[in-house]
N, C-alpha and C positions, 0 to 999 in steps of 0.2 A: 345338340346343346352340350357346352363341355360340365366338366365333373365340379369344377365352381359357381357355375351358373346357376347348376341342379343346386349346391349350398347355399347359393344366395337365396335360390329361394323357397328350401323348405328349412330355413335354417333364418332366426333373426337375431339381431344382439340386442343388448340391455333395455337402450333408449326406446327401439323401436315393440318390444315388447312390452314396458312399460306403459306406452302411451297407447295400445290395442287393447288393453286390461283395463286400462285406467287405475294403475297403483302405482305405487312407489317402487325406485330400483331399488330398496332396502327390504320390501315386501317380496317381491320377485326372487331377492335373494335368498332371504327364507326358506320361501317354500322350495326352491328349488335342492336348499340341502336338507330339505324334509324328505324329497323324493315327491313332490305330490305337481313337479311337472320336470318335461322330459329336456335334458340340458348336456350339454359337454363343452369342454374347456378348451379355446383355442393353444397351440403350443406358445403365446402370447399373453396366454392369462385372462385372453376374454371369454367371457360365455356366450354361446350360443343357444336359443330355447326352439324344440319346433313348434312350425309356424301350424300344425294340426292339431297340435295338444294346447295352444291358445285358443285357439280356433271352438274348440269343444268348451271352454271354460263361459262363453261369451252366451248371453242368454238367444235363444232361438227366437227367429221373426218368424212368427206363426201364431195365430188364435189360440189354439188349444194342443194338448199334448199330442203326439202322433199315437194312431191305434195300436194295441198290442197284437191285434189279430192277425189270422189267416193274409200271409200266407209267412206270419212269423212265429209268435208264439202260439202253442196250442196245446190243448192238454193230452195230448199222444207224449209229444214231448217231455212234460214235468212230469207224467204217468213214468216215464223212462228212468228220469231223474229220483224220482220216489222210489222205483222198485231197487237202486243200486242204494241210496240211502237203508231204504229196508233189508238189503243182502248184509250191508257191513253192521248193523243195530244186532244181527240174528243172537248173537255173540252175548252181548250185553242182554237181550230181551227175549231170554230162551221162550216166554210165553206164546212170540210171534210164531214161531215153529211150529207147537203146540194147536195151533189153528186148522182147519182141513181146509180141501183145497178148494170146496166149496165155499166156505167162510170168506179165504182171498180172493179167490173172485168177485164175491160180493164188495167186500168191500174196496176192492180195485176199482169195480166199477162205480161204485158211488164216487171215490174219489176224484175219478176223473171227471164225474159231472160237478164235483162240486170246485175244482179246479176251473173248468169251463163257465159255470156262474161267476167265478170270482175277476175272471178275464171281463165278463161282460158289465159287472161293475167297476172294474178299470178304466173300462172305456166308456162310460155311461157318458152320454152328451151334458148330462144337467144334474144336481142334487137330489131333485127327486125321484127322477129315473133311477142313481146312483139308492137314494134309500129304499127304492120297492124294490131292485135286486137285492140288497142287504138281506131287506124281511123274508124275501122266500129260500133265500137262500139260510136264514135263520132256521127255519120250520123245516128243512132240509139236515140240514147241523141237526136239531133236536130229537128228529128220528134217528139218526145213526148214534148216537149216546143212548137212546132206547134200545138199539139194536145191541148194539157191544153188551148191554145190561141182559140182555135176554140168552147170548149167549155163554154170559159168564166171566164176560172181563171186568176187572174193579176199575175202579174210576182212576186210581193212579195209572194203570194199563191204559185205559182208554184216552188218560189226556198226550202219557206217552205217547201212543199212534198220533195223536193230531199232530204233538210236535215233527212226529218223522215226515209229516206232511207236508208242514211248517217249511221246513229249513231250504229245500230242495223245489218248493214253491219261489220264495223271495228271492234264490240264487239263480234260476230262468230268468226272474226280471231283470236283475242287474245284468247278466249277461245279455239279454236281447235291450234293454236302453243302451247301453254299449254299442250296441250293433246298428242300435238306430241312429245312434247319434243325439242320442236328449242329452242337452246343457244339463248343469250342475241342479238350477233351478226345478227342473220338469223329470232328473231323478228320484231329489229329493223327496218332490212333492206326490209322484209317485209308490214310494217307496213305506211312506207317511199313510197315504191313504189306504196300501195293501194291509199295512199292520194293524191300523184301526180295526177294518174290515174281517182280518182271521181273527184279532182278538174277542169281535163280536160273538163269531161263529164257535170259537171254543169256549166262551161262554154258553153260548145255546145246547154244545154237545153236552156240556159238564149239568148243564139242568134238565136235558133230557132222560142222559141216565141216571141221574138222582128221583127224577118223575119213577122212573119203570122198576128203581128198587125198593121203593116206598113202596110201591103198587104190589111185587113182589111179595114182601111181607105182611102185607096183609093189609096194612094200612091203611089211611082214607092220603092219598095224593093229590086232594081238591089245590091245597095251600101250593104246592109244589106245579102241579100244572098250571095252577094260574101265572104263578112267577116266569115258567116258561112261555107263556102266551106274553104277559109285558116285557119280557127280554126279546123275543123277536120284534112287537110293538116299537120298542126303544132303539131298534138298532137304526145306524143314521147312514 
């Protein structure tokens, strides 16, 4: 096939990219000196869009989102992504150092189950499968905020770690929807329902260790444990 043929066809112009999208050649134009699709200029002044980066824009014929699992995403992997997140933090969070190596163990390994629940609410078939991984994974959350409390980390340390969790969790999805190929739609919505999801969970951590420093001082943590029983209750 010659070197134009190959152009012709991973390569379209204006109209016929227009009418694949269903927008406007004024829309199209746009975005494309936004950079938010991939374009070059004939020595003629036309543009050219490729025809893969439309392609991805266009919503997916499929039932339901494609799974994140095995043999793609897995929490070996974001385990990976967390421990290089946690190398470059050491700096800023001298505290993490200050940890034995006992302590990261433990909590490496929690992390990666709780990374692994979070996958399997990703992919839950239905909303309520999707809210009983929520919940256990709540009661999961709420021990490791008791944990961090027993050992002596304050609640700004300990939501810090969640965030280092956080950030290097969400940046696995977008890079494996990427690799899957999920439309704009089935990132989005994706991306949507990961963040509800940690947000729950670092709420449960943040009212677990507030249960185990009450408990701690002496106090009655009746009030505070119940709050954490209705925050996992609650979670959707």
């Amino acid at each position: 096939m010659s070197r134009r043929k190959l152009l012709d066809k991973d390569w379209v112009g204006l109209s016929e990219a227009s009418g694949l999208l269903g927008v406007s050649p004024a829309t199209l134009r746009r975005w494309s000196d936004a950079g938010r699709l991939r374009v070059f200029t004939t020595p003629g002044g036309h543009r050219r869009f490729s025809r893969a980066a439309l392609q991805r824009l266009l919503p997916a014929d499929r039932s339901r989102r494609p799974s994140l699992g095995m043999p793609g995403l897995t929490p070996v992997r974001i385990a990976r992504s967390y421990r290089r997140a946690t190398r470059e933090a050491s700096v800023q969070l001298p505290w993490l150092v200050a940890l034995t190596d006992e302590q990261r163990t433990r909590f490496r390994e929690r992390g990666q189950l709780l990374a692994s629940g979070l996958l399997r609410y990703l992919d839950a078939g239905g909303p309520q499968t999707a809210g009983d991984t929520l919940r256990e994974l709540s009661v999961f959350a709420a021990e490791d905020g008791r944990v961090a409390a027993e050992i002596g980390l304050s609640l700004s340390q300990t939501v810090e770690s969640f965030l280092r969790f956080r950030s290097p969790f969400l940046h696995e999805l977008v890079v494996e929807a990427r690799r899957r190929g999920f439309d704009t739609n089935e990132t989005t919505d994706l991306m949507e329902q990961a963040e509800r999801g940690i947000d729950q969970l670092l709420v449960a951590t943040m009212t677990g260790h507030s249960v185990r420093s009450v408990q701690a001082r002496g106090r009655d943590g009746g009030a505070l444990a119940s709050l954490a029983h209705t925050a996992a209750e609650r979670a959707e």
